[in-house]
Wavefront OBJ file of the C-alpha trace (Angstrom):
o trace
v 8.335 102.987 -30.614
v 6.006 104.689 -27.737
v 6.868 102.370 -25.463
v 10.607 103.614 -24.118
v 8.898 107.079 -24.042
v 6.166 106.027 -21.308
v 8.674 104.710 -19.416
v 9.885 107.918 -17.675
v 6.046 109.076 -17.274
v 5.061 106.318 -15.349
v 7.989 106.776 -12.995
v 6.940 110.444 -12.552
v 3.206 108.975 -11.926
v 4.266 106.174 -9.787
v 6.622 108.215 -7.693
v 3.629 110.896 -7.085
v 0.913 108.533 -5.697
v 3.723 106.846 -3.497
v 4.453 110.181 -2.191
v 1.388 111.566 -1.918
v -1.058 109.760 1.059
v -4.238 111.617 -0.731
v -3.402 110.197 -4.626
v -2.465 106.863 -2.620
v -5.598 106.362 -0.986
v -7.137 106.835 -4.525
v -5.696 105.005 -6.318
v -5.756 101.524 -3.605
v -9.285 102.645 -3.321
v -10.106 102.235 -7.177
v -8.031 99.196 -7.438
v -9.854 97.333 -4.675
v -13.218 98.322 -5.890
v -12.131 97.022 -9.456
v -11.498 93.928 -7.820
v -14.346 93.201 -5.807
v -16.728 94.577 -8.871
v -15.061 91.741 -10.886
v -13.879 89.422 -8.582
v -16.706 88.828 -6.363
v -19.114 87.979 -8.692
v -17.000 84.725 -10.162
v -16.268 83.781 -6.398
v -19.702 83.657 -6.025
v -20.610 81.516 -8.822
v -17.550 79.256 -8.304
v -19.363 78.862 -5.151
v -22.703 77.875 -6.509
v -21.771 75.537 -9.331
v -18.811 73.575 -7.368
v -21.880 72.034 -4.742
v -19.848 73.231 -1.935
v -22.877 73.133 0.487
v -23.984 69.559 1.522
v -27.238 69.215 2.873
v -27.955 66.221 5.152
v -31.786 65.873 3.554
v -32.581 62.677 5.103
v -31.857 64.453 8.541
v -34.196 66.887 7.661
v -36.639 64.731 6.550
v -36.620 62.902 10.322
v -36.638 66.275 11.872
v -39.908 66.834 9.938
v -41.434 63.883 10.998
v -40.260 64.189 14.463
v -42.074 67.792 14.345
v -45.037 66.670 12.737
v -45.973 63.884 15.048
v -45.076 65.743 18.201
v -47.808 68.217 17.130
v -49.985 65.818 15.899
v -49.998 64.501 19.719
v -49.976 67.260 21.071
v -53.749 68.396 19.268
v -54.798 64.885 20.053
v -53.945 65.311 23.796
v -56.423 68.311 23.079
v -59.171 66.916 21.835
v -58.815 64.099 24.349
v -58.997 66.334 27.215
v -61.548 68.837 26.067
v -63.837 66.025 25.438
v -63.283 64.890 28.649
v -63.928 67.732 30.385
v -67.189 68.372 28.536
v -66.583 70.991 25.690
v -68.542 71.057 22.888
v -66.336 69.795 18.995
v -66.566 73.796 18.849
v -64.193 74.315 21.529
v -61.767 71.705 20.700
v -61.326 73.108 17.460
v -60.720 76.455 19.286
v -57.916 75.295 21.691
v -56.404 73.722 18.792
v -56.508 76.583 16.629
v -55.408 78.450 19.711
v -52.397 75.684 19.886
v -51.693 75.783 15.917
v -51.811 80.082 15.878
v -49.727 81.428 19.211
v -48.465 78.258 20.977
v -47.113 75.795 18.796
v -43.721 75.989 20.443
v -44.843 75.453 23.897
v -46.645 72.304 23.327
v -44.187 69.995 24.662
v -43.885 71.900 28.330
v -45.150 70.203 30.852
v -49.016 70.634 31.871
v -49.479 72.425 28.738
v -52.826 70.802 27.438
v -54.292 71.443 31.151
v -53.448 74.638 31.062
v -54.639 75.565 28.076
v -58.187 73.402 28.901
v -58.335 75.713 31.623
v -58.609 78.791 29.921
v -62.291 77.789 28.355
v -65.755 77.886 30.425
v -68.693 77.452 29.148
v -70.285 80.600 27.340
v -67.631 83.028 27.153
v -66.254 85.653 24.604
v -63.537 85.287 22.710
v -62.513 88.432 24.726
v -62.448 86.236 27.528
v -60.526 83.105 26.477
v -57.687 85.200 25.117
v -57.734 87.103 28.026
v -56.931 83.977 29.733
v -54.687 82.551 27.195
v -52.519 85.526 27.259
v -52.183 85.800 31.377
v -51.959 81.774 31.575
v -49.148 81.798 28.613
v -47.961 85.034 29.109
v -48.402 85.898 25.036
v -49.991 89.143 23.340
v -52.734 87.599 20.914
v -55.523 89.934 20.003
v -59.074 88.652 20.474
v -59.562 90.161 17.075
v -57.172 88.609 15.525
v -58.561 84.723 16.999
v -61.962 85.836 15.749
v -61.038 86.149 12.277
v -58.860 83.071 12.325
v -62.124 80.897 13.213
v -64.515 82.740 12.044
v -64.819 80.635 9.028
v -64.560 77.523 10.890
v -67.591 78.404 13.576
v -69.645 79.231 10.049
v -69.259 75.816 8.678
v -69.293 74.177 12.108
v -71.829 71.520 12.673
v -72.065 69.674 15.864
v -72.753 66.211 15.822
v -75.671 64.560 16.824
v -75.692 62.227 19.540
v -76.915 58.872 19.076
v -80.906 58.507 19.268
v -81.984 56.901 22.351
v -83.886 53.655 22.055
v -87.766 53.888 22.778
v -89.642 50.717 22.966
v -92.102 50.562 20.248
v -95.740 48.946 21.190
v -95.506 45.319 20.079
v -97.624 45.171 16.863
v -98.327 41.442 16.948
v -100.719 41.730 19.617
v -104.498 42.238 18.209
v -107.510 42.754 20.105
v -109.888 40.524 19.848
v -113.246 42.380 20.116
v -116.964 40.329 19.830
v -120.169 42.171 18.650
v -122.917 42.066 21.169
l 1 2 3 4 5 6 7 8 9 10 11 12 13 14 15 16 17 18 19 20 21 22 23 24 25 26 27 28 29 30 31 32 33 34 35 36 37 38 39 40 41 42 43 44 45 46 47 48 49 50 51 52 53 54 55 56 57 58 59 60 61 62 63 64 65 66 67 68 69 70 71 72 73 74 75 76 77 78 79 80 81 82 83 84 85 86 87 88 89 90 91 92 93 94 95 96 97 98 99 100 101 102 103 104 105 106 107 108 109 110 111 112 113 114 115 116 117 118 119 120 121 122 123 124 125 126 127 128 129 130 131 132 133 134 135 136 137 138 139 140 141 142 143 144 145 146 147 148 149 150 151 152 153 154 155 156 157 158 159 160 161 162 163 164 165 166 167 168 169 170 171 172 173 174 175 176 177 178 179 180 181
């Protein structure tokens, strides 16, 4: 039998890599990576099939929600105010884009909407507006970069018509009566 005669070889073995810090080292350091190589891959997929992470999706859901219609008053506010301040559809859907690109997260600070109404006039670049978004907002946003985001938008842009005004028509129903001499 082999066995009985490994005995004293592993001795010799084992008492060299206890002695020896270098062998030591080695050998701890091929052990643990033996481990983790094996191990850590079935920790990980103990991990994914026991449904150890609970997700609270109805929270989620509400936090959506919450999210959605805070923006969704937030671009009404917009519209509201550019209106009323006498900008063209055009520029509402600007400031919103505007809103919806760079400054989603600041919509709920107070005066927002006013401030960012007060970054259009009438007639200017888009060189100009950003300039003004940036210093009123203090953000970095490339004209360029607003130019190409409603570019497509200003192409397929068509401002309403206002409402035709009423003109009195002549009454028909009134004839002249004419005689021949």
């Amino acid at each position: 039998m082999a066995a009985p005669a490994l005995i004293p070889i592993i001795k010799k073995v084992a008492t060299y890599i206890a002695t020896n810090p270098k062998a030591l080292k080695k050998v701890v350091g091929i052990v643990i990576g033996v481990v983790v190589i094996i191990a850590m891959p079935i920790i990980a997929l103990l991990g994914i099939f026991t449904g150890g992470v609970d997700l609270n999706i109805d929270r989620l859901q509400e936090m959506i929600v919450e999210n959605q219609s805070s923006a969704s008053g937030v671009m009404t506010e917009i519209e509201e105010k550019m209106l009323s301040a006498g900008y063209s559809h055009l520029n509402v859907k600007e400031a919103q884009a505007i809103y919806s690109l760079a400054l989603f997260t600041r919509g709920s600070e107070e005066g927002f909407t006013d401030t960012l109404v007060g970054c259009f006039s009438e007639g200017q670049s888009d060189e100009d507006l950003i300039a003004k978004v940036n210093a009123a907002f203090g953000t970095n946003i490339l004209a360029s970069d607003f130019t190409s985001a409603v570019r497509k938008m200003r192409d397929e842009h068509i401002e309403p018509e206002p409402p035709p005004e009423e003109t009195e028509l002549p009454d028909t129903n009134e004839t002249e009566v004419t005689t021949a001499p």
